[in-house]
LUMNU-813177 format. One line per 10 residues: number of its first residue (from 1); their letters; for each residue x, y, z of N, C-alpha, C, O. Coordinates in steps of 0.05 Angstrom, whole numbers. Example, Ala and Ser with C-alpha at 12.3 -4.5 7.8 and 13.67 -1.06 7.14 Angstrom:
BEGIN
1 = as = 264 -114 156 246 -90 156 264 -66 156 285 -66 169 | 257 -45 142 273 -21 143 258 1 157 268 23 161
This chain:
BEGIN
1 = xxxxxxxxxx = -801 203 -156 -814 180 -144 -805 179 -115 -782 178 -108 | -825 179 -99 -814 171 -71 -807 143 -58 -824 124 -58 | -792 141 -52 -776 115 -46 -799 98 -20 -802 74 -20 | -812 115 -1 -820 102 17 -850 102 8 -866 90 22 | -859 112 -10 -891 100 -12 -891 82 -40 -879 86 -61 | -907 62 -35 -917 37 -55 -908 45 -76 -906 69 -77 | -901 33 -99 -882 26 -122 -910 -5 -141 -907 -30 -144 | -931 13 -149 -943 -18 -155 -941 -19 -187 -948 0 -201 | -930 -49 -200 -923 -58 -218 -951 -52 -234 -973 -61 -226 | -948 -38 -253 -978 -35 -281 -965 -60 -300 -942 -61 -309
11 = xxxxxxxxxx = -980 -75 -304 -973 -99 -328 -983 -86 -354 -968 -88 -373 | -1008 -72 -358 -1020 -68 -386 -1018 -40 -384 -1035 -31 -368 | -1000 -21 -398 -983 11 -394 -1010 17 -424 -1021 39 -427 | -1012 2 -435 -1039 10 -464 -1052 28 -465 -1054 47 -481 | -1071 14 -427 -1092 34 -413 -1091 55 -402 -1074 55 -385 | -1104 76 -406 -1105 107 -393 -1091 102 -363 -1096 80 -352 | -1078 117 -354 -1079 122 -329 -1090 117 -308 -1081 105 -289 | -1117 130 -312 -1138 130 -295 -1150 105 -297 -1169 106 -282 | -1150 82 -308 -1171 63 -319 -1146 36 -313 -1153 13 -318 | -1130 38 -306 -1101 17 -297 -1102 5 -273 -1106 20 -254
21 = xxxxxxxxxx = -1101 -26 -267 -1109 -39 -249 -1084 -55 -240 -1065 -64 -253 | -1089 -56 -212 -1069 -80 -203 -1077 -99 -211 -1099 -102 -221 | -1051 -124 -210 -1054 -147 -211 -1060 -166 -184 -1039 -168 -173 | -1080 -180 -170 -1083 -184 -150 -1075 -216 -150 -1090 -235 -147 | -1043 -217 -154 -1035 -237 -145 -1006 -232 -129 -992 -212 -127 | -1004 -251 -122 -976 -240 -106 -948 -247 -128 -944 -264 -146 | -931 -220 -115 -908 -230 -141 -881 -257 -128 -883 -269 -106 | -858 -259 -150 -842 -274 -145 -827 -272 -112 -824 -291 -97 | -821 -253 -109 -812 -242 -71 -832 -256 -56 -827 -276 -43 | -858 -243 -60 -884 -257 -45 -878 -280 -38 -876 -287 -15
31 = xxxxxxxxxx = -871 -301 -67 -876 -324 -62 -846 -333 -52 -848 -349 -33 | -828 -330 -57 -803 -329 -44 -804 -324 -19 -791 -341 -8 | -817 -305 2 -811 -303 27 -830 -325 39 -822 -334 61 | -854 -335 30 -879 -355 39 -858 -373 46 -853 -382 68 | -842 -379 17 -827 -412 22 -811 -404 41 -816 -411 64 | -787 -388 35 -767 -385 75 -784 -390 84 -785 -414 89 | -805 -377 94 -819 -377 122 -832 -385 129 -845 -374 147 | -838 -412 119 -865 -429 120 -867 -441 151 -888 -448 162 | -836 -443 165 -841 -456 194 -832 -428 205 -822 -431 227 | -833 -409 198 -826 -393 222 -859 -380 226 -879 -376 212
41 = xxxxxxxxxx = -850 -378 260 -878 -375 275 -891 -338 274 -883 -316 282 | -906 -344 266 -922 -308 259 -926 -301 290 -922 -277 294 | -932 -314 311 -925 -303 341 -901 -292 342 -900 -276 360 | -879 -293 329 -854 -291 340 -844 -264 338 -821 -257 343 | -866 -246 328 -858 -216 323 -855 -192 346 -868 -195 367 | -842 -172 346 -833 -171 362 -855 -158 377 -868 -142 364 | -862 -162 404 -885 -152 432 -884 -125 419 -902 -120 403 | -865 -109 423 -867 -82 426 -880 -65 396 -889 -42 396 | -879 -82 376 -902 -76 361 -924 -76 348 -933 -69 326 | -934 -90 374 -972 -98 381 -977 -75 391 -1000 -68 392
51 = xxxxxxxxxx = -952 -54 402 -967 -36 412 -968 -3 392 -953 4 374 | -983 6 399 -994 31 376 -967 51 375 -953 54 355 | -966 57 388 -952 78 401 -920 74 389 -909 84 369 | -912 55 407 -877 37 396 -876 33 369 -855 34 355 | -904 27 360 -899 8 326 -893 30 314 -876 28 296 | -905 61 319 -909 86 301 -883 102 304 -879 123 292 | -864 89 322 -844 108 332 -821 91 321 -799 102 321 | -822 67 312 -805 36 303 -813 45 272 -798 37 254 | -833 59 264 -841 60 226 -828 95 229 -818 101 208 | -827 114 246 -822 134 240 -788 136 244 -781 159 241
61 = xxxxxxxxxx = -771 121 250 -744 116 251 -735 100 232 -711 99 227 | -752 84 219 -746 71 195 -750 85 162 -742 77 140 | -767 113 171 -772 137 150 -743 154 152 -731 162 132 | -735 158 181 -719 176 185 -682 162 171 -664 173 158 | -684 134 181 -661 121 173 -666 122 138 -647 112 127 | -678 128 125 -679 140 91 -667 162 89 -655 168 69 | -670 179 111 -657 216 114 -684 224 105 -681 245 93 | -710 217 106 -729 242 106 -728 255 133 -731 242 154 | -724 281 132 -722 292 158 -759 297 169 -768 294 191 | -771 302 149 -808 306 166 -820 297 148 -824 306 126
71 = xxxxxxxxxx = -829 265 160 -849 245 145 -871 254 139 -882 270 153 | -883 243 110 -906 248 117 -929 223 132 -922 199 135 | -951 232 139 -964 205 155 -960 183 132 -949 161 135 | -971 192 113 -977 160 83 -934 149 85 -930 126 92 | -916 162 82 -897 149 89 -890 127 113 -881 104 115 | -900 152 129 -891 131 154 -906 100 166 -902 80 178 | -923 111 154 -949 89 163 -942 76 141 -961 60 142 | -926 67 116 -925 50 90 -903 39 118 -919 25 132 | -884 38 128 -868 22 146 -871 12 164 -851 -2 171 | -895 12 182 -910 -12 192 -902 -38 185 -905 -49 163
81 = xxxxxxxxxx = -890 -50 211 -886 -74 213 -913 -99 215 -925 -105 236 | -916 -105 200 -932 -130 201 -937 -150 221 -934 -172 212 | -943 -150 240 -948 -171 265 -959 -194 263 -954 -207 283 | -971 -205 247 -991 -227 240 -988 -232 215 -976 -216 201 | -1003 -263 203 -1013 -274 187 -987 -280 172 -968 -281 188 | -977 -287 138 -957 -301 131 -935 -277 131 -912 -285 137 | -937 -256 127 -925 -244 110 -918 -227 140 -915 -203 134 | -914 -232 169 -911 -223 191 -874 -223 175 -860 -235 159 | -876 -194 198 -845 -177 196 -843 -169 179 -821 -159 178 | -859 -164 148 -847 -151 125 -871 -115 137 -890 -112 153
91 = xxxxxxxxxx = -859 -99 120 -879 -74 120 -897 -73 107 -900 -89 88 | -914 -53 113 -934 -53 98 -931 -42 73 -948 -46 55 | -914 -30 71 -909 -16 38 -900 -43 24 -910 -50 2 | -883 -56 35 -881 -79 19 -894 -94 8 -890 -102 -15 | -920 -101 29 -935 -123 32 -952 -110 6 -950 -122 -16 | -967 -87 7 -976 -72 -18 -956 -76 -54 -965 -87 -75 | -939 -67 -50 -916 -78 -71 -924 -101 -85 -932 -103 -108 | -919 -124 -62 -920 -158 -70 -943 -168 -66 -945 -191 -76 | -966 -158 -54 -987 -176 -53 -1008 -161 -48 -1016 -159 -24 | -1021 -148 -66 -1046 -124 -63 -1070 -141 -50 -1085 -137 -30
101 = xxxx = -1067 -163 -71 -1089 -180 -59 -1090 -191 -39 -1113 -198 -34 | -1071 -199 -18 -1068 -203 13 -1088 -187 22 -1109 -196 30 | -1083 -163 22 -1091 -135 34 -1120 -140 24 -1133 -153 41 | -1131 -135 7 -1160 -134 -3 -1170 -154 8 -1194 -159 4
């Protein structure tokens, strides 16, 4: 299992493989980080990764601080920092993890 790409919880293991669905609610963390952060401001993230370039080089040092020495893109891009909306500052592999349905 790789540590840096999505980890998503199967509730009903019954169903085939292929035929196995997320659950599109957010889990207990989800709702745990909403309440911390209900007054902290989703502006408050950091400038430097609004920009393309910095954000991809800030998620490919956050691959490298794991010890993968050569990311692949689906890794590095799961570490994307979140800039906006509630769940600003978590990653995107996370945000996938805890809240599929955010994303959708």
């Amino acid at each position: 299992m790789d540590v840096l790409l999505p980890n998503f919880r199967i509730h009903d293991i019954s169903i085939s493989p292929n035929r196995q669905q997320c659950v599109l609610r957010c889990s207990k963390a989800a709702v745990l980080y909403q309440k911390q952060n209900v007054d902290r401001n989703p502006k408050a993230a950091d400038v430097s990764l609004w920009n393309e370039d910095t954000a991809l080089q800030e998620a490919k040092g956050r691959v490298m601080a794991h010890g993968v020495p050569n990311p692949t893109e689906k890794q590095y891009l799961g570490q994307l920092i979140i800039t906006f909306g509630k769940y600003c500052h978590c990653s995107f592999k996370w945000l996938l993890e805890n809240d599929v349905g955010y994303v959708k």
